[in-house]
N, C-alpha and C positions, 0 to 999 in steps of 0.2 A: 601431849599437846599443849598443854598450860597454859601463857598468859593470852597465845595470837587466838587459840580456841576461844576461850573466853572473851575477848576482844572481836571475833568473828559471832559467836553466840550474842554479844551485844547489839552487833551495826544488826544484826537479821533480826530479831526482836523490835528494834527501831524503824529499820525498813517495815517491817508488818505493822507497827502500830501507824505509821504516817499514812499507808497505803488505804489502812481500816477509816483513820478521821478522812481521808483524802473521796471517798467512800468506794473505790474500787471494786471490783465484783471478783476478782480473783487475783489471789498473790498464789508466785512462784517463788521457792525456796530449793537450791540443790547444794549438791557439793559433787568434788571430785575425790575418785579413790586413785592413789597410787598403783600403779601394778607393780611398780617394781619391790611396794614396799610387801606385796603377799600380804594384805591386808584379809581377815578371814570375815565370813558373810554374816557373824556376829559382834563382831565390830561394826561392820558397814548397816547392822539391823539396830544395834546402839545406838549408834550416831542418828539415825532415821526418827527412833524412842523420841531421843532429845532434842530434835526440831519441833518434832509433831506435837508435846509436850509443853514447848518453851511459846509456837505461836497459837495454840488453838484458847487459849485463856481470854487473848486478846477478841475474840469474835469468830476467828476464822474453823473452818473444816475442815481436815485432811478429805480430799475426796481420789487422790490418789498418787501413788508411788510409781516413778518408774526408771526401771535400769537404763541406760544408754553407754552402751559402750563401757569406758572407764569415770564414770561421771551417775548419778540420780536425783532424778527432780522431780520435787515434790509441789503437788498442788491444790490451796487452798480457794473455796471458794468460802467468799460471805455468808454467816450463817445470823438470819433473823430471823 
C-alpha cells in the first residue's frame, strides 16, 4: 500500500480530529475491499485494527463495524 495508505491514514486522522474540535456526535470512517484483488478477512480485519487504533486516541469510540457489500464502515461516536 505505501505512500497513498499513509496519505489516506493521514486525511482520516485529520478528518476525525476536525470533526472532534468541530464537536460532532459521531464520525464515520470506511474503506473499500477490492474483490478482484481476493483480499483475505485478515487483512480486511488489519486494516479495521488500524483505523480503530489511529482515531480512538483522538476522543472517539469504535461503537461499531460493518460489512456492506465490497466496502466497511466503521462508526465512531463521541466519547466524554
Amino acid at each position: 500500500m505505501g505512500l497513498v495508505h499513509a496519505w489516506r491514514m493521514q486525511k482520516l486522522v485529520s478528518d476525525a480530529r476536525t470533526a472532534y474540535r468541530r464537536g460532532d456526535a459521531l464520525f464515520v470512517a470506511g474503506f473499500d475491499v477490492d474483490s478482484r484483488a481476493r483480499v483475505s478477512m485478515k487483512a480486511v480485519r488489519k486494516e479495521i485494527d488500524k483505523i480503530i487504533a489511529a482515531v480512538e486516541p483522538i476522543g472517539w469510540e469504535c461503537v461499531s463495524v460493518q460489512p456492506f457489500l465490497a466496502s466497511v464502515e466503521i462508526d465512531f461516536m463521541r466519547r466524554e
